[in-house]
C-alpha positions as CSV (number, residue, x, y, z in Angstrom):
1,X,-139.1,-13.9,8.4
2,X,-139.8,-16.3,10.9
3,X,-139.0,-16.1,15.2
4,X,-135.9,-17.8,14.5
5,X,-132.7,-16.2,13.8
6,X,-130.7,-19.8,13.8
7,X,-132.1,-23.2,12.1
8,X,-129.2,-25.7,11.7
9,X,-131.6,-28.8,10.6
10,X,-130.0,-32.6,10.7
11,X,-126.6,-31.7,10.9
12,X,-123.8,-34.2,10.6
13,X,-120.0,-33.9,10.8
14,X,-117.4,-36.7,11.0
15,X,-114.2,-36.7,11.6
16,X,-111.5,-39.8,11.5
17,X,-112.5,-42.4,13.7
18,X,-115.7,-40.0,15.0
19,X,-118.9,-38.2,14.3
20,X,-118.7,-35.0,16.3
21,X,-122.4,-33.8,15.1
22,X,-125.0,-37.1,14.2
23,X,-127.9,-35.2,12.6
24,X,-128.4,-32.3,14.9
25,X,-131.2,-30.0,14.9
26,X,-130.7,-26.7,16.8
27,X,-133.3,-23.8,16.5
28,X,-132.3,-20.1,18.0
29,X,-135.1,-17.6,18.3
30,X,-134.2,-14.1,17.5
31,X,-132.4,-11.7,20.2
32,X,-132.3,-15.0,22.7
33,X,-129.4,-15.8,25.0
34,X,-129.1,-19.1,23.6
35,X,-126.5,-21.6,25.7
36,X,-125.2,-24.6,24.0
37,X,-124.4,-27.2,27.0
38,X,-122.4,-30.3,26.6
39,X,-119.7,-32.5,28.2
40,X,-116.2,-32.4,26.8
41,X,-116.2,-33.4,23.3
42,X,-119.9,-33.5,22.7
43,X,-119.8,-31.4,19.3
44,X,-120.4,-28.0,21.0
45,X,-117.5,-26.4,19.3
46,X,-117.8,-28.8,15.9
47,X,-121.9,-27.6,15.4
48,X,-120.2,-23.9,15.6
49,X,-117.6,-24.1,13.6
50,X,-120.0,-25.4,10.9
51,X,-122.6,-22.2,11.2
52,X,-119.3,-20.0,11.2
53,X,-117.7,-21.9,8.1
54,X,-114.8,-23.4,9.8
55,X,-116.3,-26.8,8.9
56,X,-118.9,-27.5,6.3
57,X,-121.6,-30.4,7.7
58,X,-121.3,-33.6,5.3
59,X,-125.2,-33.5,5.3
60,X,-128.2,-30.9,6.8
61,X,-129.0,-27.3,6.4
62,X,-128.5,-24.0,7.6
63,X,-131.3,-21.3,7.5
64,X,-130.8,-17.4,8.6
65,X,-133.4,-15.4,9.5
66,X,-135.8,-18.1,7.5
67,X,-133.4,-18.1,4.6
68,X,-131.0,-21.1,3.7
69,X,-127.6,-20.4,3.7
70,X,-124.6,-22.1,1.8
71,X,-121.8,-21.3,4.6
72,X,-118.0,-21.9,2.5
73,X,-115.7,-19.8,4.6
74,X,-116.4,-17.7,7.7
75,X,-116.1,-14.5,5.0
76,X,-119.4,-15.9,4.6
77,X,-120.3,-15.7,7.7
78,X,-119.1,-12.5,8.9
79,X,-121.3,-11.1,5.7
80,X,-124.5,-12.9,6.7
81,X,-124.2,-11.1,10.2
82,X,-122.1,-14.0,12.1
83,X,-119.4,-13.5,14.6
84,X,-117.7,-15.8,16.8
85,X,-115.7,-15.8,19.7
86,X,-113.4,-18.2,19.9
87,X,-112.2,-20.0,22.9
88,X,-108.7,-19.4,22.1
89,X,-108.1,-16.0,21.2
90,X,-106.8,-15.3,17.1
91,X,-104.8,-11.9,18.2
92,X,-101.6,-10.6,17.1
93,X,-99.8,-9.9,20.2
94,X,-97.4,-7.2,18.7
95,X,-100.7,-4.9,17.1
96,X,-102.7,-2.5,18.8
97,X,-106.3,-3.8,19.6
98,X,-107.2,-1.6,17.0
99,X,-104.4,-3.1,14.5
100,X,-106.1,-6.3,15.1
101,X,-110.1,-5.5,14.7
102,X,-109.5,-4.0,10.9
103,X,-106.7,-6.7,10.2
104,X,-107.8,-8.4,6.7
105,X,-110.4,-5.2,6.4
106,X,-108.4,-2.0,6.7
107,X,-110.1,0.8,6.3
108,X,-108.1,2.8,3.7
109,X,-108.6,6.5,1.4
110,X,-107.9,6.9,-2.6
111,X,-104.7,6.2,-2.2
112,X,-104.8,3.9,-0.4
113,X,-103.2,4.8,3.1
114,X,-104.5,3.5,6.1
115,X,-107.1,5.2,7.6
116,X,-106.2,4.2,11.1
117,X,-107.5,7.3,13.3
118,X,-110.9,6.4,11.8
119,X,-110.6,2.9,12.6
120,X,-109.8,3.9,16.5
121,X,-112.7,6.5,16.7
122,X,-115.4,3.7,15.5
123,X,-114.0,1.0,18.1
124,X,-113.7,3.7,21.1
125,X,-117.4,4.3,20.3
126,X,-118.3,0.6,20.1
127,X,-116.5,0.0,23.2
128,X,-118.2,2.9,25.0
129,X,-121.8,2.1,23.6
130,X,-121.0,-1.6,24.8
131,X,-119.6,-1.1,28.2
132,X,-116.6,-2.8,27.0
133,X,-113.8,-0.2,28.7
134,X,-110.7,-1.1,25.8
135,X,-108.0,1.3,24.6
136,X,-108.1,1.8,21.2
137,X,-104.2,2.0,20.7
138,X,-103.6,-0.6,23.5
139,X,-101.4,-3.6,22.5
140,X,-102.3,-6.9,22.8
141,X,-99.4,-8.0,24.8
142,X,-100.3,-5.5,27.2
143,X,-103.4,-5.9,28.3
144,X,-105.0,-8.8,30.3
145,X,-106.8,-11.9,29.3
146,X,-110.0,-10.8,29.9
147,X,-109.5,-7.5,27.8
148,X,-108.4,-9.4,25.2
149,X,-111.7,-11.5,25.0
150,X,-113.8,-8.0,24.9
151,X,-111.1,-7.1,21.7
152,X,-112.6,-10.4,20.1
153,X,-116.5,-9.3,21.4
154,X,-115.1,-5.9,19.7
155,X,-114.2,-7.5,16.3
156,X,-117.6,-8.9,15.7
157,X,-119.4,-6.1,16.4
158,X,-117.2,-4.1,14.2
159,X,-118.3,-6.2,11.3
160,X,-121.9,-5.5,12.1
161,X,-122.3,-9.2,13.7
162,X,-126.2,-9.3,14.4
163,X,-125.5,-13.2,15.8
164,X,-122.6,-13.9,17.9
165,X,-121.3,-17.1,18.9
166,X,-119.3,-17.3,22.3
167,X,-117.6,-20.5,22.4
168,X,-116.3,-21.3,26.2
169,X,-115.8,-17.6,27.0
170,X,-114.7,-18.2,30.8
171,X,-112.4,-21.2,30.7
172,X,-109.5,-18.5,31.0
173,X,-111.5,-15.6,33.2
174,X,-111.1,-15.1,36.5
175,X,-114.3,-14.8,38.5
176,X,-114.7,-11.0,39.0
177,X,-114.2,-11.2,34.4
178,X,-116.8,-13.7,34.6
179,X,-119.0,-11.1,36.2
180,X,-118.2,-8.4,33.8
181,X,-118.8,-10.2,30.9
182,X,-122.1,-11.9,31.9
183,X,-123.1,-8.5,32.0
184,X,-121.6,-7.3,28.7
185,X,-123.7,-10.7,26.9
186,X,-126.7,-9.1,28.9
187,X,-126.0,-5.9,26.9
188,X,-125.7,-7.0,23.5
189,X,-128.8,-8.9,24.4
190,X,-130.0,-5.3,25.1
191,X,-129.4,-3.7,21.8
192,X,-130.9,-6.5,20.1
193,X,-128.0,-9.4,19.0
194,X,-128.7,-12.9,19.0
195,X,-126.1,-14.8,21.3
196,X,-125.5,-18.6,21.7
197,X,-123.1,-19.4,24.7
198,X,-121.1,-22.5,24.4
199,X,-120.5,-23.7,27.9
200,X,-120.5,-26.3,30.3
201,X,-120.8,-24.2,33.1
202,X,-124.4,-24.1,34.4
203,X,-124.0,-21.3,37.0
204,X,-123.8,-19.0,33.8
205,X,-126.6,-20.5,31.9
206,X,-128.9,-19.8,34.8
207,X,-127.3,-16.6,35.1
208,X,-127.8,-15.1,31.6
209,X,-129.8,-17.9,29.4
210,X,-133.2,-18.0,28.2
211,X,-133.2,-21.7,26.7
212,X,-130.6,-24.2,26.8
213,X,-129.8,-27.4,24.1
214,X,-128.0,-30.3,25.2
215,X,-125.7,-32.4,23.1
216,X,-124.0,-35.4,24.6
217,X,-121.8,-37.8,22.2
218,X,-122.7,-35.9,19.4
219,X,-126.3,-36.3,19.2
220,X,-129.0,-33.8,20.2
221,X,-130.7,-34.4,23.4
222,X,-133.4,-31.7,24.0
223,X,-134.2,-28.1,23.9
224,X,-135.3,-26.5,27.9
225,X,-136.2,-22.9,29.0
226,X,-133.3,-22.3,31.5
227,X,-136.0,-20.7,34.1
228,X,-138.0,-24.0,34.5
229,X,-134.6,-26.5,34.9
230,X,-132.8,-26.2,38.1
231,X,-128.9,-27.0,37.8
232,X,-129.0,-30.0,38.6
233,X,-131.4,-31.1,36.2
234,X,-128.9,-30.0,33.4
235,X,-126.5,-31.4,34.9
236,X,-128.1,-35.0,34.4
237,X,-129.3,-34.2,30.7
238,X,-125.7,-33.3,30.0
239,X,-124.0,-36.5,31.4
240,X,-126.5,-38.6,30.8
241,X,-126.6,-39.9,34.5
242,X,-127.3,-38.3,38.1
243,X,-124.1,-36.1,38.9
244,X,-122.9,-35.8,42.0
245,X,-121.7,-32.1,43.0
246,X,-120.4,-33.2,46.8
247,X,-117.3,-35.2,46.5
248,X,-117.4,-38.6,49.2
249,X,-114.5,-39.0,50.7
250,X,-113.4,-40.5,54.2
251,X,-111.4,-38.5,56.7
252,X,-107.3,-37.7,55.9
253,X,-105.1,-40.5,57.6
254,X,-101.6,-38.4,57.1
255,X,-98.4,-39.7,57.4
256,X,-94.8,-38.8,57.5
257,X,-94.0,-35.3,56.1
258,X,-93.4,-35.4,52.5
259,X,-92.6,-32.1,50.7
260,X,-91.2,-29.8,53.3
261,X,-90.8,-26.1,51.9
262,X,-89.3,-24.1,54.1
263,X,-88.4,-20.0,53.2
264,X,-88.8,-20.5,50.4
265,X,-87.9,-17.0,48.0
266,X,-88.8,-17.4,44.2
267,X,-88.9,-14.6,41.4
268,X,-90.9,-14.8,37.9
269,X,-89.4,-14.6,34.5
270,X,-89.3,-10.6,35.3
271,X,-87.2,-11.0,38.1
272,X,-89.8,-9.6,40.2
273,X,-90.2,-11.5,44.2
274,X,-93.3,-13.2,43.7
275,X,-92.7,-16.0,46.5
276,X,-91.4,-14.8,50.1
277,X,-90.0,-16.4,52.9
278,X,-92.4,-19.0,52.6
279,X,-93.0,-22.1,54.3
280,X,-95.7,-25.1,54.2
281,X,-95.4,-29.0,55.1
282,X,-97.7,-31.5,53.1
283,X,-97.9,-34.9,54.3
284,X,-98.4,-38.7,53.0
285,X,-102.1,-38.9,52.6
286,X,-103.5,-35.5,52.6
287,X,-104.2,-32.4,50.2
288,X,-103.1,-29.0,51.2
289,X,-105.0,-26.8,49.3
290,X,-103.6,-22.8,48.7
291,X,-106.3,-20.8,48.1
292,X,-105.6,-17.1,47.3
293,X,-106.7,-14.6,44.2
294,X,-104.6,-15.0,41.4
295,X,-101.3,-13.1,41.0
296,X,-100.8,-13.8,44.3
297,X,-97.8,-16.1,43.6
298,X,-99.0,-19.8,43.1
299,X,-98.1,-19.9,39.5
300,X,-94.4,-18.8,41.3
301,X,-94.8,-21.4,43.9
302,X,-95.5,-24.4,42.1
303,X,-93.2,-23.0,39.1
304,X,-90.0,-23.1,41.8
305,X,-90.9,-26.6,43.1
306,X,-90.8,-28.7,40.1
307,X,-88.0,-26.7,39.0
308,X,-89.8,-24.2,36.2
309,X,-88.1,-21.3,38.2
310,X,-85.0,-21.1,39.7
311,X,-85.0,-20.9,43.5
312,X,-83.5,-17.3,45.0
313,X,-83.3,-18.7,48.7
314,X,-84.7,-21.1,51.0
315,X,-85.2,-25.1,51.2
316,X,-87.5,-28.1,48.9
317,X,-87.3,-31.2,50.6
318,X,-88.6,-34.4,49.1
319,X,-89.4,-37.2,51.6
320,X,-86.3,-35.7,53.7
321,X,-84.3,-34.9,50.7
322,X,-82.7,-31.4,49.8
323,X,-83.8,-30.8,46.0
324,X,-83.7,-27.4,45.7
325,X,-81.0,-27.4,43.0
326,X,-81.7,-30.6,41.1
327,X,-82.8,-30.4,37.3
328,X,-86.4,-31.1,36.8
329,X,-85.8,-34.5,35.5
330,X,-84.3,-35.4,38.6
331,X,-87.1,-33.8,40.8
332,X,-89.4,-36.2,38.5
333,X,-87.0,-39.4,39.1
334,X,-87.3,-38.9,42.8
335,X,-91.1,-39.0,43.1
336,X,-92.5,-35.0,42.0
337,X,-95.4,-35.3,39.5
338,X,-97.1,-32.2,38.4
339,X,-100.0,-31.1,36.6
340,X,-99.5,-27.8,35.5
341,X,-102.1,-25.0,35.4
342,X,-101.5,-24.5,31.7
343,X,-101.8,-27.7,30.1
344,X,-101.0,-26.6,26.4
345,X,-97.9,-24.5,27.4
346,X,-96.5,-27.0,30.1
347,X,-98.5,-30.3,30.0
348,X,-98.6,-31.9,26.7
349,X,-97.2,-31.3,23.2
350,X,-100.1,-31.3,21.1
351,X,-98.8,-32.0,18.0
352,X,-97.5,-35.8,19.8
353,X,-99.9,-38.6,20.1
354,X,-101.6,-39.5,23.2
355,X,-98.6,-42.3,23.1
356,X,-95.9,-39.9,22.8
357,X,-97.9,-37.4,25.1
358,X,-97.7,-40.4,27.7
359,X,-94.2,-41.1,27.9
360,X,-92.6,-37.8,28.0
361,X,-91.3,-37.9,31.1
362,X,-90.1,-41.2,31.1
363,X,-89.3,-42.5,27.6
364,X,-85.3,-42.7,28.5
365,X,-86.4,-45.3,31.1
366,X,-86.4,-49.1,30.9
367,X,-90.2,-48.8,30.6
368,X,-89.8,-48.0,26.8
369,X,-86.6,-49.6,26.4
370,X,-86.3,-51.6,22.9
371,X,-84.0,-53.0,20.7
372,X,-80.6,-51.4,20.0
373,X,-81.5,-48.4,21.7
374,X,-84.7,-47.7,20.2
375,X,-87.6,-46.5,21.6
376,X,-90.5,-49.9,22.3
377,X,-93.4,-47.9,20.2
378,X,-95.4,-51.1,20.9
379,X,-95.2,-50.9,24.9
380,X,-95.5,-47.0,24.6
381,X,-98.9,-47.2,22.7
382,X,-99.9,-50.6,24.9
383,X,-99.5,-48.1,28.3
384,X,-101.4,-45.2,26.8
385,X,-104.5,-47.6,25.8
386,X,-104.4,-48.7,29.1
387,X,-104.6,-44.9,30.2
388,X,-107.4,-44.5,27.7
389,X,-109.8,-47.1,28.8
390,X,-108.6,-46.5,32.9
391,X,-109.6,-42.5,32.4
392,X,-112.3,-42.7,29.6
393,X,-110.4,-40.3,27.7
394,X,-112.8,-40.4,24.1
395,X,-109.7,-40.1,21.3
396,X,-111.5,-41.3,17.8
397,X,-108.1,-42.9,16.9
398,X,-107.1,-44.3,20.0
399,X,-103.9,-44.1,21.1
400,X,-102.3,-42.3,17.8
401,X,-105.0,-39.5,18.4
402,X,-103.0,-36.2,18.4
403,X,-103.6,-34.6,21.8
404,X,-103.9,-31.2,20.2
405,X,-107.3,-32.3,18.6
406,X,-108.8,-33.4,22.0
407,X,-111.6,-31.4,23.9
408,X,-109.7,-29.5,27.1
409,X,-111.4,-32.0,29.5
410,X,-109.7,-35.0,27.7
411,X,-106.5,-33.6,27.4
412,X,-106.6,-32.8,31.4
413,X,-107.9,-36.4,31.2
414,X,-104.5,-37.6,29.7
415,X,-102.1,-35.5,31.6
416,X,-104.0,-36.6,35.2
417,X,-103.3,-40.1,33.9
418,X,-99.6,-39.8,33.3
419,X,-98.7,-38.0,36.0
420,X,-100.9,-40.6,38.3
421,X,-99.5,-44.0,36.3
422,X,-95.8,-42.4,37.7
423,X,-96.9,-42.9,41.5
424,X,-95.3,-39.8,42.7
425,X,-94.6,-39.3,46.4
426,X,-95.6,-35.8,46.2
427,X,-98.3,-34.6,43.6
428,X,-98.8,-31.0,42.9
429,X,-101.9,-30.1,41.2
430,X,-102.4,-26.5,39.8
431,X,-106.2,-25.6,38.3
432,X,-107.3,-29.6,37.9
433,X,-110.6,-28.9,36.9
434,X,-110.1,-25.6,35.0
435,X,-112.6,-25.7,32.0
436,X,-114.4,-28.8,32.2
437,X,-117.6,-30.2,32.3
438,X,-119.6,-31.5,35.6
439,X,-118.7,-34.8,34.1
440,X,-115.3,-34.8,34.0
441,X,-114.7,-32.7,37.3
442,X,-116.7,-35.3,39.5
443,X,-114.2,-37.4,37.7
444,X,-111.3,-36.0,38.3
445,X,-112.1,-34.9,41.9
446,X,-112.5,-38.7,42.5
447,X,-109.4,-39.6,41.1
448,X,-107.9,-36.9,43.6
449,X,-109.0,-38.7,46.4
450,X,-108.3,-41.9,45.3
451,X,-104.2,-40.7,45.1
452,X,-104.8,-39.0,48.7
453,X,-106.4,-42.5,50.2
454,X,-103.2,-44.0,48.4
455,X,-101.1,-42.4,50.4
456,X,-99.5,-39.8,47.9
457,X,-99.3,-36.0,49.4
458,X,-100.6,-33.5,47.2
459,X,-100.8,-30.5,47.2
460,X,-103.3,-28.5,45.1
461,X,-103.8,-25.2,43.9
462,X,-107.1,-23.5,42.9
463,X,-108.9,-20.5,42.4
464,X,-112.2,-22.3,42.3
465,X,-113.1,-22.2,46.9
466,X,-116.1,-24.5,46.5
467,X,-113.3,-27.2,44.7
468,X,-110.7,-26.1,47.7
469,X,-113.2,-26.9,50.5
470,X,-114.3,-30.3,48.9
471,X,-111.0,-31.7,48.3
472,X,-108.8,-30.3,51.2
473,X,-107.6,-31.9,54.2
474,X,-106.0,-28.7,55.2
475,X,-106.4,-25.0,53.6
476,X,-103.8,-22.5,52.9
477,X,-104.5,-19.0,52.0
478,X,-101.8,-17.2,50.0
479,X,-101.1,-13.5,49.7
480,X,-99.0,-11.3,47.6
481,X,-96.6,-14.5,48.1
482,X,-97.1,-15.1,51.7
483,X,-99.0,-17.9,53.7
484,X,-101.1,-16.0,55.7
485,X,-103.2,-18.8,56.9
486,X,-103.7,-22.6,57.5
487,X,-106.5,-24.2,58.9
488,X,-107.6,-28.3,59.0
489,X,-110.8,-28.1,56.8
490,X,-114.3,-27.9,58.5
491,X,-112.8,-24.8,60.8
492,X,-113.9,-22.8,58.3
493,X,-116.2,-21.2,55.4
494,X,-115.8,-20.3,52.1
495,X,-116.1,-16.4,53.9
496,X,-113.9,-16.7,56.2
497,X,-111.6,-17.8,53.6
498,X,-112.1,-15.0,51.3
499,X,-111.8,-12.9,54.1
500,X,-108.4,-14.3,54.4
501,X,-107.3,-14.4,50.8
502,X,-107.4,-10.4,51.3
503,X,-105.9,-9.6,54.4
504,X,-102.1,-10.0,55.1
505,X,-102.7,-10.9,58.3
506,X,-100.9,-14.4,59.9
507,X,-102.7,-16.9,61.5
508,X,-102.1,-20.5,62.7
């Protein structure tokens, strides 16, 4: 049989305008913790889809457990003892967890009823055996993101998965889920499964991997035990280059008073107060950073500033101007960019080209203005190419790449560039650096900077404290929708700020 569970020998996958795999060889040794590490768009995601039969390689070879496999479909997959979890969960949100396990495999009697008490009893016991803590009867809708992920952990193990692929399991998981599910990968490792962990993140590769294989551009770049590289040894294989972790940046020179928010009252789609009485200044040429755990109303803040939320009570002024109750357009037109914290829902429509994706929030301008009221398409793909080359966003087709088909960190890529080519007064940032590689967060971290030493106020929200104290000028730490701190950065640690994030106490 072999000591490898995984052989995947001179793959190669192309797409239009790009090879995402160019003859990879990856070997996984049986009941491993096997992490897959790569920048944005280095084929991570591509190689897996091809050993789960999303894709099928235009050349190479797939053995199982010594035996070569023809993978058509992932039916195949799922029968050869392959499951994957996929980075963006495939669950219907109006089933019951259980609903969706058996969906497409219901277990039904002679007569064909559904058998669903059955089906519950088998994933109560799976969950149990597993540590995974998931009701049964549970519906999607209602349960939280990082329950949903153990429904998909849950799925594979009710086919009998002996290999199971996690494709960037934490992009959505707050840090205590992180935790929890390091230690559920630990588990399954346990009871014998074979795992490989698509990630970029190399905190959880030292955490929970034995080996690690790097890809960068599509091409294979080496095979390492995880216990003999230190982080930021990976981190160099990965980008190709030395990567720099600390941000360099020369000390805040703040203006005037830009953004002025002052009681401000703001309630979620619910109608429940998420946002109260509160009040923060940011200036030209600084970053206020608001630091709290999430739920603690920074989706609700941000949301009621650029105008995603109506406003109950209190004040938003723009370099000294009331704009509490203009549209959103309007907030745009007089100098409010925003990158939104979910860039799919809020950010970018990714069925639009990066050209289309560039110009939403201004194509009625002059900027695109052409003949008899039609939209210049030339200038409009001329800017985003621009934007391209300035950001090193990788699109195989260039500016008529759909923006759906990008990796996360490119997308982010393209939606820091629009919002930055609009030279906003007042940027507000939410999650900048939320799934991506060390690559493209020393990127963006820079560009950051660069707005701040431009003299742009911005304020920036983040659950991640090591990005808060690198970027921030000043700190803000939020609380069940209050400001219950502000320090200038330097004053304090990353404790004293988690102290903070749970109290309700007010300081200045």
């Amino acid at each position: 049989m072999g000591e490898y569970a995984i052989q995947m020998l001179g793959i190669t996958k192309a797409f239009p305008g790009i090879i995402a795999n160019d003859n990879i060889t990856l070997e996984v040794k049986k009941n491993e913790v096997h992490a897959l590490l790569g920048e944005n768009g280095a084929g991570k995601s591509t190689l897996m889809s091809v050993l789960f039969g999303a894709y099928s390689a235009d050349s190479g070879k797939i053995l199982i457990n010594g035996n070569e496999v023809t993978i058509k479909n992932p039916n195949v997959a799922t029968e050869l003892g392959i499951g994957m979890v996929h980075q963006h969960f495939k669950l219907v949100h109006n089933y019951t967890v259980t609903e969706n396990i058996v969906l497409g495999r219901e277990p039904r009697n002679a007569f064909g009823i559904l058998k669903l008490k059955d089906a519950e009893e088998k994933v109560a016991a799976l969950s149990k055996q597993y540590g995974l803590a998931v009701d049964p009867k549970a519906k999607i809708e209602d349960i939280t993101v990082g329950q949903q992920q153990r429904v998909e952990i849950l799925k594979t193990l009710y086919s009998d998965s002996e290999i199971i692929i996690f494709d960037e399991p934490t992009a959505v998981l707050t840090p205590q889920e992180i935790d929890e599910l390091m230690d559920i990968i630990r588990k399954l490792k346990q009871e014998g499964k074979t795992i490989v962990l698509i990630t970029h993140k190399l905190k959880e590769i030292k955490a929970v991997a034995d080996r690690c294989s790097v890809l960068r551009r599509g091409k294979y770049i080496g095979t390492v035990d995880v216990d003999k590289v230190t982080e930021q040894e990976l981190a160099d294989m990965m980008v190709g280059r030395a990567v720099k972790f600390e941000i360099d940046k020369s000390p805040a020179n703040p203006g005037e008073v830009m953004l002025s928010v002052k009681n401000l009252n703001v309630k979620d789609a619910n109608g429940i107060q998420k946002i109260h009485d509160l009040s923060i200044d940011v200036r030209a040429g600084e970053i206020v950073g608001i630091a709290g755990v999430d739920g603690n109303g920074q989706s609700e803040l941000l949301q009621g500033l650029c105008g995603l939320l109506p406003v109950e009570s209190g004040q938003i002024l723009l370099d000294g101007e009331d704009i509490t109750k203009m549209t959103i357009r309007q907030r745009i037109e007089k100098g409010l960019g925003h990158i939104p914290e979910d860039r799919h829902k809020h950010g970018m429509v990714g069925d639009f080209t990066l050209s289309e994706n560039v110009a939403l929030k201004d194509y009625y301008t002059d900027r695109y203005a052409g003949k008899y009221g039609m939209l210049n398409f030339s200038e409009m793909d001329t800017i985003a190419d621009e934007l391209i080359e300035q950001f090193d966003v990788r699109a195989g087709q260039g500016h008529a790449t759909k923006a759906g088909s990008l990796s996360g960190g490119n997308q982010q890529k393209v939606i820091v560039a629009r919002e930055i080519s609009l030279s906003p007064k007042v940027l507000m940032i939410a999650q900048p650096t939320r799934g991506l590689d060390v690559g493209a967060i020393e990127y963006i971290r820079k560009r950051i900077i660069a707005e701040r030493d431009k003299g742009r106020a911005i304020l920036l929200v983040s659950f991640e404290l090591d990005e808060i104290m690198n970027l921030c000028d000043r700190i803000a730490t939020i609380s069940k929708g209050q400001i219950v701190g502000i320090f200038n950065a330097g004053e304090v640690t990353e404790r004293d700020i988690g102290l903070m994030m749970a109290s309700s106490e007010h300081k200045e």
